[in-house]
C-alpha positions as CSV (number, residue, x, y, z in Angstrom):
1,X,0.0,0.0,0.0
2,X,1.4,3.3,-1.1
3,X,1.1,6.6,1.1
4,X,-1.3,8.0,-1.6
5,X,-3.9,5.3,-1.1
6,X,-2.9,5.3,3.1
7,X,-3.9,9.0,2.6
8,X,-7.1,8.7,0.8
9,X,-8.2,6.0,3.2
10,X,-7.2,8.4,6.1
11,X,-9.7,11.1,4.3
12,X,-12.5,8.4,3.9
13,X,-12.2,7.6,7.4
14,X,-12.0,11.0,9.1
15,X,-15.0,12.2,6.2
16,X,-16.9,9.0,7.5
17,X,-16.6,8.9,10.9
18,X,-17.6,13.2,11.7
19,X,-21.2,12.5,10.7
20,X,-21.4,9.3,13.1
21,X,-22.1,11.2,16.4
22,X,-24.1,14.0,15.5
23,X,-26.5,11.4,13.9
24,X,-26.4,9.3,16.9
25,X,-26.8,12.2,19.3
26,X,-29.9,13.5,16.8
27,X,-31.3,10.0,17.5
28,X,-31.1,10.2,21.3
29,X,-31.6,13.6,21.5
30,X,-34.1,14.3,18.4
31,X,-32.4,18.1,18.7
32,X,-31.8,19.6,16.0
33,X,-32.4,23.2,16.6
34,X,-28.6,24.1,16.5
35,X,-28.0,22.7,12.8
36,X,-28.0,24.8,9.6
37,X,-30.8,22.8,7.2
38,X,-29.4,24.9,3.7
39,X,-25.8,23.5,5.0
40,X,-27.0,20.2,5.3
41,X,-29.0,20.3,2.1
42,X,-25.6,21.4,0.3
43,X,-23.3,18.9,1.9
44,X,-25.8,16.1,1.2
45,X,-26.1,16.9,-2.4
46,X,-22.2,17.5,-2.3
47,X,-22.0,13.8,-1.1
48,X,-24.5,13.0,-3.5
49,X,-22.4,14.7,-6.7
50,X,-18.8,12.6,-5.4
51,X,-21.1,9.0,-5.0
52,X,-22.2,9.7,-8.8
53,X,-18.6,10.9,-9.8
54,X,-17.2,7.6,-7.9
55,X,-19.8,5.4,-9.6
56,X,-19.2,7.2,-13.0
57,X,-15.4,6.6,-12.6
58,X,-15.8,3.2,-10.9
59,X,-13.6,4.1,-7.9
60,X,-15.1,2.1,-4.8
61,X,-13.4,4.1,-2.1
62,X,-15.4,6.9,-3.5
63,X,-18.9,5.2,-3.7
64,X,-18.5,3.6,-0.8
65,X,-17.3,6.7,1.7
66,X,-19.6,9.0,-0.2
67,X,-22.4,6.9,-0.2
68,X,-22.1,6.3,3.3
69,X,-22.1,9.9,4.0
70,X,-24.6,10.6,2.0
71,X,-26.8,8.3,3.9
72,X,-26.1,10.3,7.1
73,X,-25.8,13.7,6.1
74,X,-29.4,12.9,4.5
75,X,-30.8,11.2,7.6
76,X,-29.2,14.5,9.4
77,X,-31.0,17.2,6.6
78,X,-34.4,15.1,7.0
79,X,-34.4,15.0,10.9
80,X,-33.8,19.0,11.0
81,X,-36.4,19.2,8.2
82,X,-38.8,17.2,10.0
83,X,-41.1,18.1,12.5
84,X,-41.4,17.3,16.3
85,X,-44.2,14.3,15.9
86,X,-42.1,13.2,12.3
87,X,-38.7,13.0,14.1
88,X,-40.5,10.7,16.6
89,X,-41.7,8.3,14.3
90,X,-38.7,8.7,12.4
91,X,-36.7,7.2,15.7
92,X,-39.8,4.9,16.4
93,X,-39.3,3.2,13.3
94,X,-35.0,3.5,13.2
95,X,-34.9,1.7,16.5
């Protein structure tokens, strides 16, 4: 394994792993009040843009980070999107 490819797995990891505890603290908490919804909307369709790009160029490390990502920046936009009763059911139905 080369340091280019130890890098880019470094950057998959740390891109990965940021999104894991805000989503698990929005499903504890169901708080969202603090987060930036146009922010989200733009990262998720930013995450959305490098899975297509990965998928297009056949690069797995890209599909797979960016799809993961893109899975929670998405569950993130449509829990501060959502309303009180919708974020329960939301959770209801996650758990």
């Amino acid at each position: 394994m080369n340091w280019i490819t130890v890098i880019g797995f470094g950057a998959a990891l740390c891109s990965t792993v940021s999104f894991v505890p805000q989503a698990w603290r929005i499903l504890k908490t169901r708080d969202t009040a603090a987060l930036s919804a146009p922010m989200y909307a733009i990262t998720t369709i930013g995450f959305l843009l490098w899975l297509l790009y990965g998928i297009l160029k056949g690069e797995w490390p890209l599909i797979l980070t960016n799809g993961i990502c893109f899975v929670l920046a998405g569950f993130i936009l449509a829990m501060t999107l959502a309303s009180p009763r919708q974020k329960a059911a939301i959770v209801k139905a996650l758990k």
